[in-house]
C-alpha positions as CSV (number, residue, x, y, z in Angstrom):
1,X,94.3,103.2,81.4
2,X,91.5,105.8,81.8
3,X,88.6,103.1,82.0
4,X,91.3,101.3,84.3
5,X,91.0,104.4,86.4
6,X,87.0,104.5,86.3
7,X,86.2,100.8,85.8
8,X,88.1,99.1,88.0
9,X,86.8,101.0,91.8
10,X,83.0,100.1,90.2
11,X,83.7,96.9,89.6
12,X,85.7,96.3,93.2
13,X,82.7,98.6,95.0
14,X,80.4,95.5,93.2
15,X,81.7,92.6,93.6
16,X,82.2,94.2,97.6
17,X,78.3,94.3,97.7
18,X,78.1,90.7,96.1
19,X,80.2,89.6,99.6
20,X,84.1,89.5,98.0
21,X,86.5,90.4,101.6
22,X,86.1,94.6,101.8
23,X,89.4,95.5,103.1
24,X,91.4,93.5,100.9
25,X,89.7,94.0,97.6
26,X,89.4,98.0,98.6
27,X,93.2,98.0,99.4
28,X,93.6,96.1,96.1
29,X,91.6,98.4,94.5
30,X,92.8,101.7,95.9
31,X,96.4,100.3,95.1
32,X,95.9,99.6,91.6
33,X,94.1,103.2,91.0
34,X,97.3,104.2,92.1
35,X,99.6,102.5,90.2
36,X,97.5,103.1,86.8
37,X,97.6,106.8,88.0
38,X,101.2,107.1,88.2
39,X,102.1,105.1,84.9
40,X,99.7,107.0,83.1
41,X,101.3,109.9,84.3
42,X,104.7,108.2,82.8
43,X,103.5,107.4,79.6
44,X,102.0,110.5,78.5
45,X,104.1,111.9,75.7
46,X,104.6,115.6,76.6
47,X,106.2,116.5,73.5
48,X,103.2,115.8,71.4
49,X,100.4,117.1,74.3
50,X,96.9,117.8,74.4
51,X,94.9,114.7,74.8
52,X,96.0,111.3,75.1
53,X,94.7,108.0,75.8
54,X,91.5,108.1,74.5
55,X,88.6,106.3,74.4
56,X,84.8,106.7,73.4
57,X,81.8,105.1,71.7
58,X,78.3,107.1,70.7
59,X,75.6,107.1,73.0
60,X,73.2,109.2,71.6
61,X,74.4,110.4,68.3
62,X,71.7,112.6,67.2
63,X,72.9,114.9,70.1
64,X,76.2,114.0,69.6
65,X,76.1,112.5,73.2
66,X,79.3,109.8,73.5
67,X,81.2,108.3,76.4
68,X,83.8,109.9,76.2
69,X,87.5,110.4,78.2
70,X,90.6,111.2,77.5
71,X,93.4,113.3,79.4
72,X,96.0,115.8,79.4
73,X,98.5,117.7,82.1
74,X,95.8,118.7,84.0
75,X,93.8,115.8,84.0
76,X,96.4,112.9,85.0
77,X,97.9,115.0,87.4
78,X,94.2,115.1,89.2
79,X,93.7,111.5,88.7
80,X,97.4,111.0,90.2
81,X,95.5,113.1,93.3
82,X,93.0,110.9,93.4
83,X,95.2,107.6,92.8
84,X,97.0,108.2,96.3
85,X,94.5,109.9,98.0
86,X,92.4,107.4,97.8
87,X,94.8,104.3,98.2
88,X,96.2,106.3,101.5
89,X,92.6,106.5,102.6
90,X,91.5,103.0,102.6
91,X,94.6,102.3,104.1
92,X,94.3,104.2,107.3
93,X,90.4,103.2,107.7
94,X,89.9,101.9,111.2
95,X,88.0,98.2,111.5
96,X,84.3,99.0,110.0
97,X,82.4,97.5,112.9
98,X,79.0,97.1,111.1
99,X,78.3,97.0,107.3
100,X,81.7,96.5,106.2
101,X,81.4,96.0,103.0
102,X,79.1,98.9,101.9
103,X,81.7,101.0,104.2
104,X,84.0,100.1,101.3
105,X,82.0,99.9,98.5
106,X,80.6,104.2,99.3
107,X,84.6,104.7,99.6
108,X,85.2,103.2,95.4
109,X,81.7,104.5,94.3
110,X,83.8,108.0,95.2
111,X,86.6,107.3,93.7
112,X,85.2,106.0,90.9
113,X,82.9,109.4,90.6
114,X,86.2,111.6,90.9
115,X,87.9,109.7,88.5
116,X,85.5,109.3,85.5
117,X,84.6,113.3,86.4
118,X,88.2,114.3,85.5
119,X,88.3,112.0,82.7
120,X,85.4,112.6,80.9
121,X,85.4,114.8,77.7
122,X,81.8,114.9,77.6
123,X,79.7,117.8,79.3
124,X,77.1,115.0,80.6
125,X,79.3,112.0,81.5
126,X,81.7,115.1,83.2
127,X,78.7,116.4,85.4
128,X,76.9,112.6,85.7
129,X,80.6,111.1,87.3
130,X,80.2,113.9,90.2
131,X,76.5,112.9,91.0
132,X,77.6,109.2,91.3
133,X,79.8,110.0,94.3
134,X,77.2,112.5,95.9
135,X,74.8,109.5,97.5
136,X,77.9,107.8,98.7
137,X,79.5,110.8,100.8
138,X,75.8,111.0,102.1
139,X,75.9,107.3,103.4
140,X,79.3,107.5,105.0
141,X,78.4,110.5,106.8
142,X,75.3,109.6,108.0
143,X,76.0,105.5,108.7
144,X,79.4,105.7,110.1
145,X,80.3,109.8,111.1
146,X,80.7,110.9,114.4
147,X,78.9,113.5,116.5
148,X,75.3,115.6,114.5
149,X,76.3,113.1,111.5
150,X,72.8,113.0,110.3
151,X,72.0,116.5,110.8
152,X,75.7,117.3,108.7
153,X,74.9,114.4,106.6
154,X,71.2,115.8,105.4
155,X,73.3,119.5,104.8
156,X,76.4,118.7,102.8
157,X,73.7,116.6,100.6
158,X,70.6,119.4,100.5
159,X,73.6,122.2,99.7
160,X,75.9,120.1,97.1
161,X,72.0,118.9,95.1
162,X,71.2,122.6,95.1
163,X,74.8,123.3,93.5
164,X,74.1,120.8,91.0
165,X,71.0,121.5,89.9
166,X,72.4,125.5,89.5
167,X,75.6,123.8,88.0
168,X,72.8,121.6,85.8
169,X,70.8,125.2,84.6
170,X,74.6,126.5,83.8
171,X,75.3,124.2,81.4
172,X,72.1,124.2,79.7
173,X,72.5,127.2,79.4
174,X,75.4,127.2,78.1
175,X,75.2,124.6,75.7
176,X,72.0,127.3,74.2
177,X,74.1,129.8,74.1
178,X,75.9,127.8,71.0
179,X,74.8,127.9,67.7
180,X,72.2,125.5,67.1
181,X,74.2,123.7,63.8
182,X,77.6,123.8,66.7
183,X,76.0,122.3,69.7
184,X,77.4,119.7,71.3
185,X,78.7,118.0,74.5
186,X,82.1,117.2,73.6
187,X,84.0,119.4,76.0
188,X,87.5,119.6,73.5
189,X,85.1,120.5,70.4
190,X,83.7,123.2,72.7
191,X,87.1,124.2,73.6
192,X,87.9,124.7,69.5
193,X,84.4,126.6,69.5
194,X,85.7,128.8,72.2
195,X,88.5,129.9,70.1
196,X,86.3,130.5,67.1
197,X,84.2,132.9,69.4
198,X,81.0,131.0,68.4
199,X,79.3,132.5,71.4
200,X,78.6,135.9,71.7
201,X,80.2,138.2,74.7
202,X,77.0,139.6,75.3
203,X,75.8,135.9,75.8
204,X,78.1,134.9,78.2
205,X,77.5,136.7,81.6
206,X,73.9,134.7,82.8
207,X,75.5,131.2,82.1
208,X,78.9,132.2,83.5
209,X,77.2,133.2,86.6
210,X,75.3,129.7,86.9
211,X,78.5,127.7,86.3
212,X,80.7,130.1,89.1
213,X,77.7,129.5,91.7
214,X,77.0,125.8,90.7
215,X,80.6,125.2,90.8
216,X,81.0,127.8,94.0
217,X,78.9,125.5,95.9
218,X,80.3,122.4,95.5
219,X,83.8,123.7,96.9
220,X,82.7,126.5,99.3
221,X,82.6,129.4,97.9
222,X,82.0,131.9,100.2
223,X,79.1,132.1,101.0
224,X,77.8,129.0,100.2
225,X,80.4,127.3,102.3
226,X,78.4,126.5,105.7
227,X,78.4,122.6,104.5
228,X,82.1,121.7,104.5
229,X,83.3,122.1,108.1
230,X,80.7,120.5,109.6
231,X,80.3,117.4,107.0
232,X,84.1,117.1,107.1
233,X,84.3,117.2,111.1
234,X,81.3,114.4,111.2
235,X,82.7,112.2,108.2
236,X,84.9,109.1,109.0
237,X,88.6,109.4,108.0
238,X,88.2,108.0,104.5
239,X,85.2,110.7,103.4
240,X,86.8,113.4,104.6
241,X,90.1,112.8,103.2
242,X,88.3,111.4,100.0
243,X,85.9,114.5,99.6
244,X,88.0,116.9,100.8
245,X,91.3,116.6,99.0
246,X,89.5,115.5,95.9
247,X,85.9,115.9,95.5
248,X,85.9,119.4,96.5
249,X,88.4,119.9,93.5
250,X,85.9,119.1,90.9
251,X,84.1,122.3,90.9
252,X,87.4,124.2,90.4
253,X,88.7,121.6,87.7
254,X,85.3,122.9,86.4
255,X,85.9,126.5,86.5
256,X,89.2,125.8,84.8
257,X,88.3,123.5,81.8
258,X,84.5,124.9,81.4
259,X,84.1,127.8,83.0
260,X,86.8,130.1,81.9
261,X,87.8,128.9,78.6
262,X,84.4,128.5,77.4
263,X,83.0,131.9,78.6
264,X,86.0,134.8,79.0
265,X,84.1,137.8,78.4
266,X,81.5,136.5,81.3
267,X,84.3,135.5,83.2
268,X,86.1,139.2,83.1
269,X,82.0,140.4,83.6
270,X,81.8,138.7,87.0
271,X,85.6,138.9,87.6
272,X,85.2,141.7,90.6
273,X,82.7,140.1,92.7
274,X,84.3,137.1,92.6
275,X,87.4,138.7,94.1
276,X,85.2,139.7,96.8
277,X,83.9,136.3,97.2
278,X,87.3,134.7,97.3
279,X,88.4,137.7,99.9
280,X,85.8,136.7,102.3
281,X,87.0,133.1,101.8
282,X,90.4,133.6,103.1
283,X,90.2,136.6,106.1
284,X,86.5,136.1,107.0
285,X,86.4,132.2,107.0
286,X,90.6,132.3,108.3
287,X,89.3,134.5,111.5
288,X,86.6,132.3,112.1
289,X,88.9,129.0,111.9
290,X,91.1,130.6,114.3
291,X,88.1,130.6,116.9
292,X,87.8,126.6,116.6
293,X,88.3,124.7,119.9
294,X,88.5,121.3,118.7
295,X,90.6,119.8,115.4
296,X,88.7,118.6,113.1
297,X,86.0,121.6,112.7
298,X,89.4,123.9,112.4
299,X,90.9,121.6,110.1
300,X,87.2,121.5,108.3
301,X,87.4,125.5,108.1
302,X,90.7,125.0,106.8
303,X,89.8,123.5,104.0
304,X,87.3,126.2,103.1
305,X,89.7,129.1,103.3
306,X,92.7,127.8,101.3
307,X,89.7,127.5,98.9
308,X,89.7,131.2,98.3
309,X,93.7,130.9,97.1
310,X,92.7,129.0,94.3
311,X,89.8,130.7,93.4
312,X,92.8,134.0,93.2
313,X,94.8,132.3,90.6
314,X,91.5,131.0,88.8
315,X,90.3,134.6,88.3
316,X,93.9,136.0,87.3
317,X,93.1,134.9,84.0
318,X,97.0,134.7,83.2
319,X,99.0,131.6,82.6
320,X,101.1,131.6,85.9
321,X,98.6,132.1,88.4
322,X,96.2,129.6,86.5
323,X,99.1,127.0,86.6
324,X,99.5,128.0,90.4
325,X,95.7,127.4,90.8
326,X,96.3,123.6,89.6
327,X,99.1,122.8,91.7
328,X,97.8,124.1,94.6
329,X,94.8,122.1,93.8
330,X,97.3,119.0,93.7
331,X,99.1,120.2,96.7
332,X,96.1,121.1,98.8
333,X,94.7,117.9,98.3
334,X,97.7,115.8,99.6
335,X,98.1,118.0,102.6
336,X,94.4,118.0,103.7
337,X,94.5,114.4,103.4
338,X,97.1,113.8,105.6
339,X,95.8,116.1,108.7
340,X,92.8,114.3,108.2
341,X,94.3,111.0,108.5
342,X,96.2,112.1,111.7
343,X,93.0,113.8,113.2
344,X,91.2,110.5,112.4
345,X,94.1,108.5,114.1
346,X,93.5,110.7,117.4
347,X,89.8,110.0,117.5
348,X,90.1,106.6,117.2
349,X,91.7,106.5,120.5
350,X,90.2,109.6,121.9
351,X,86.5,110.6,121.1
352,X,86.6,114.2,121.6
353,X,89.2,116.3,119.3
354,X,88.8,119.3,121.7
355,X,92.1,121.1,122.3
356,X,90.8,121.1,125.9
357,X,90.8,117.7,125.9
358,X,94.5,117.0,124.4
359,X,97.6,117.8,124.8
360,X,101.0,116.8,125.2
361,X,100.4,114.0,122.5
362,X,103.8,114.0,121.1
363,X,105.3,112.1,123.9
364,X,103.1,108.9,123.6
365,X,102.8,109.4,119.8
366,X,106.2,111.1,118.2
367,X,105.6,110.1,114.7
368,X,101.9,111.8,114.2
369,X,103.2,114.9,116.4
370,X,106.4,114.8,113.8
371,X,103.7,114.0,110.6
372,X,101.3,116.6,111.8
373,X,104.0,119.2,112.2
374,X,105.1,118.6,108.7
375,X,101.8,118.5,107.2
376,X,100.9,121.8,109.2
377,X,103.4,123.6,107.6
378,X,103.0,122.5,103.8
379,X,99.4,123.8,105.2
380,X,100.8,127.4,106.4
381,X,102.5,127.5,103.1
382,X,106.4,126.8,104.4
383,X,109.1,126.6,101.4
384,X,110.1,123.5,100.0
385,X,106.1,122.4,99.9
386,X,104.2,122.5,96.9
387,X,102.1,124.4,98.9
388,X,104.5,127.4,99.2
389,X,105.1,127.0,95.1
390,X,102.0,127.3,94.2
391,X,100.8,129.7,96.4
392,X,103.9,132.3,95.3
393,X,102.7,131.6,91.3
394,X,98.8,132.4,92.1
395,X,99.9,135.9,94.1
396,X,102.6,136.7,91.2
397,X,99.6,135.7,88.4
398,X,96.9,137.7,90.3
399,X,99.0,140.7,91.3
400,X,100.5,141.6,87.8
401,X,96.2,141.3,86.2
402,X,95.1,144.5,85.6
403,X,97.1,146.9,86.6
404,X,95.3,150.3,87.3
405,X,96.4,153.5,85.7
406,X,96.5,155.6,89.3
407,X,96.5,153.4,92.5
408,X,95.9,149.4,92.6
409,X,93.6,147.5,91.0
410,X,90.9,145.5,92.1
411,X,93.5,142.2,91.4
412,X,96.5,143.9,93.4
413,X,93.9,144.7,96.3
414,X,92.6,141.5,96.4
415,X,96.0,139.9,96.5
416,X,97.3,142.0,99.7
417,X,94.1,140.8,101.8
418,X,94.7,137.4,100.3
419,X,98.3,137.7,101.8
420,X,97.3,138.1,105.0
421,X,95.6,134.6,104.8
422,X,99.6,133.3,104.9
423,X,99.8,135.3,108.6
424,X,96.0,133.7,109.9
425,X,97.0,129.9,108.5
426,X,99.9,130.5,110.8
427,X,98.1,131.7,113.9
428,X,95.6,128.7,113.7
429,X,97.5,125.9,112.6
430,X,100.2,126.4,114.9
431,X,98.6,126.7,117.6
432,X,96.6,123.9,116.7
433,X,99.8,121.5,117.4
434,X,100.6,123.5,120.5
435,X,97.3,122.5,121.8
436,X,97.5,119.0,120.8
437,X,100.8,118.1,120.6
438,X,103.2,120.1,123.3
439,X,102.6,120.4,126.9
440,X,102.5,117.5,129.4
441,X,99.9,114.9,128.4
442,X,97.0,113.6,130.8
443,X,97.9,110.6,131.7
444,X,94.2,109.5,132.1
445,X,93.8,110.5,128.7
446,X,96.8,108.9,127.1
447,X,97.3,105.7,129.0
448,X,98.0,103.1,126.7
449,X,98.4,105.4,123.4
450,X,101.6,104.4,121.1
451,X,101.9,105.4,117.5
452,X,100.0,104.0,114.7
453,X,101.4,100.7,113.2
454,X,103.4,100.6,110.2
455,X,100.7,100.0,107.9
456,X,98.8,103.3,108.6
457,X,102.4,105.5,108.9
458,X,103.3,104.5,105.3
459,X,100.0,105.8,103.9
460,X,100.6,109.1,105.5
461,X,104.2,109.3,104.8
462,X,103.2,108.4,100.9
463,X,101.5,112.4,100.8
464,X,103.8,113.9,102.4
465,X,106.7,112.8,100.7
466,X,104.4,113.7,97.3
467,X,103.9,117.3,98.7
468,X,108.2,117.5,99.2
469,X,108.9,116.1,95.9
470,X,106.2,118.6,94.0
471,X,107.9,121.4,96.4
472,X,111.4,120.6,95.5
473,X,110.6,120.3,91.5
474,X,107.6,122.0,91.0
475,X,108.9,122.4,87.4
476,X,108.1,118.8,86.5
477,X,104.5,118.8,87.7
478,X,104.7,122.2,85.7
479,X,105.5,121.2,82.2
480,X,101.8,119.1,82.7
481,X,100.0,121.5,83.6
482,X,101.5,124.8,81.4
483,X,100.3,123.4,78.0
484,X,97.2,122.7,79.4
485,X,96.8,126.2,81.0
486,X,97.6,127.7,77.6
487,X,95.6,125.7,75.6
488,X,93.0,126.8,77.9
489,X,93.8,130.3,77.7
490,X,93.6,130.5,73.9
């Protein structure tokens, strides 16, 4: 099911280019990923755990280089991100005027790139699956964004290389930092290394600090986050919701299954700046999303800032806020997805997404103003989201790290500015849908506008729904990802 999941949006993305009809074989295509997704969610035996389904052949043996995948909680819940992610954006993508079919074929090369990245058990097949979707997202952006595309197009690709080529000196690094008789790229013999303690603590700190920047950088760290809101404001609906609910998570899948695991004591080393980092994320990047005048650059800064949560309960270094920090991943990817999908509905009709510009939309559109409202609020963090779970597990994980033997410590500090974040998503989001949403449209603006057909509601409705099922049994999604956060911990 695993090649399934990687094979089958190259081979649609192909036979695309070779002239096979784009929308149908993409819809095709994005269906089946998520339908493979979800059964091989249902058929992994979580009784018996760890890694399932898998699959390899050598490559280069003499370096013990193989293709190699295989998945466990954490993985097949990421590719069941990816499955509907992706099948919800190619079913909301407007008519592609020009180039059609390489509109398409970018949109698989991505999936396909997410999905082998989560997959692979193999440090190089694991960092060569993210390139492969890089030179896509630059395409999209630049052939068929909106607005400075080319300008935001050339960024997001000059700051994600640089990421990847510090991500690239990381894992070199790393992988000298083994022995030279244990070396190898197999990413679950690494993990059985790891628990050996093959690499030395005083070894650990230089490549930890590689991986945290390389991977830092590709999901906007502060503050190397400058890329995001503009790429995702310029990207057509399908990048944006593509990239940003599930490209963006590979750097902290990395952080989760390399980074920490592999290197604790460089982890703990670096710990206290990267509270800072993540800090900065949430208040200084929240106040400066609340200063956004138009939808999709807020939305964009959004995105950045509920970044810093899961970086929190990534550097709590305890089982519940790590198992927060992969939900929320999950969770944070539906949710984005959807505002992008409404946001991209509105400027199909309406080029600017100024909140000067709007208003009142809810009257001539009552189904996005109802979808928006919902997805704004799994957003803020509102209970009965998965959102709201997740986020109360990473505060819990990262408030009871470390606790100081007069006053708070540098964790407990870190998660009272982070609560704050709760109080600025608020502020911006809602009045986001006041802006857009209430009031008395312009009838100039909004002649002619009715809700989207059924086709592009049901996509939109299929996240949502996700996000209130995770939020209402959170559990089940839990006894995935647990194991997997405490064979990572070990």
């Amino acid at each position: 099911m695993l090649n399934l999941l990687i094979f089958v949006p190259i081979i649609a993305a192909l036979g695309i280019l070779l002239g096979a009809p784009a929308r149908k074989t993409a819809l095709l295509a994005g269906l089946a990923e998520f339908v493979i997704s979800l059964l091989a969610l249902f058929s992994y035996d979580r009784a018996v755990g760890g890694f399932q389904f898998a699959s390899q052949f050598p490559i280069i043996p003499s370096w013990d280089l193989k293709y190699y995948v295989a998945a466990d909680g954490l993985s097949l819940v990421m590719l069941l991100l990816t499955g509907i992610v992706t099948f919800a954006a190619v079913c909301v993508t407007p008519k592609i005027e020009r180039r059609e079919n390489l509109f398409y074929a970018c949109v698989l090369f991505i999936t396909a790139g997410a999905a082998g990245a989560f997959a692979s058990q193999d440090l190089f097949f694991f960092y060569g699956f993210h390139e492969l979707a890089l030179i896509p997202t630059f395409l999209l952006i630049g052939l068929w964004g909106s607005g400075e595309r080319q300008a935001a197009a050339w960024k997001i690709t000059i700051y994600l290389a640089l990421g990847s080529f510090v991500l690239l000196i990381g894992l070199v690094d790393l992988y000298q930092a083994l022995p030279a008789d244990a070396r190898t790229f197999d990413m679950v013999r690494l993990q059985q290394l790891a628990v050996a303690k093959v690499i030395p603590a005083t070894a650990q700190a230089r490549p930890f600090l590689f991986l945290l920047i390389g991977f830092g950088t590709l999901v906007s760290l502060f503050p190397f986050h400058s890329w995001a809101p503009t790429a995702y404001a310029s990207a057509p609906t399908p990048a944006a919701m593509l990239h940003a609910g599930v490209l963006k998570k590979f750097g902290l899948y990395g952080l989760l299954r390399v980074a920490i695991p592999l290197l604790p004591e460089g982890a703990k080393h670096w710990a206290d700046l990267l509270l800072i980092l993540l800090v900065a994320n949430i208040l200084y990047v929240g106040l400066v999303t609340i200063a956004q005048r138009k939808l999709d650059l807020m939305l964009g800064y959004s995105s950045v800032m509920h970044m810093g949560y899961i970086f929190l309960g990534i550097a709590s270094f305890n089982l519940i806020g790590l198992s927060g920090a992969a939900l929320l991943m999950f969770a944070h990817g539906l949710s984005i997805a959807a505002l992008f999908a409404i946001a991209g509905m509105i400027r199909e009709r309406h080029l600017s997404l100024s909140f000067d510009s709007l208003g009142g939309l809810a009257k001539p559109m009552p189904f996005l103003g109802f979808a928006f409202g919902v997805a704004a609020f799994a957003s803020i963090g509102l209970p009965g989201f998965a959102n709201f779970a997740s986020e109360v597990m990473v505060f819990f994980g990262a408030f009871k790290n470390g606790s100081a033997a007069l006053g708070f410590s540098s964790f407990q500090l870190a998660t009272i500015g982070a609560l704050w974040g709760v109080v600025i998503s608020a502020v911006y989001m809602l009045r986001a849908y006041k802006a857009v949403f209430l009031g008395e449209p312009d009838k100039a603006v909004v002649a002619g506008w009715t809700d989207p057909s059924a086709s592009m509601r049901w996509p939109v409705i299929l996240l949502l729904v996700t996000l209130l099922i995770a939020g209402f049994a959170p559990n089940y999604f839990l006894s995935y990802l647990k194991p997997t956060i405490e064979a990572l911990l070990r």
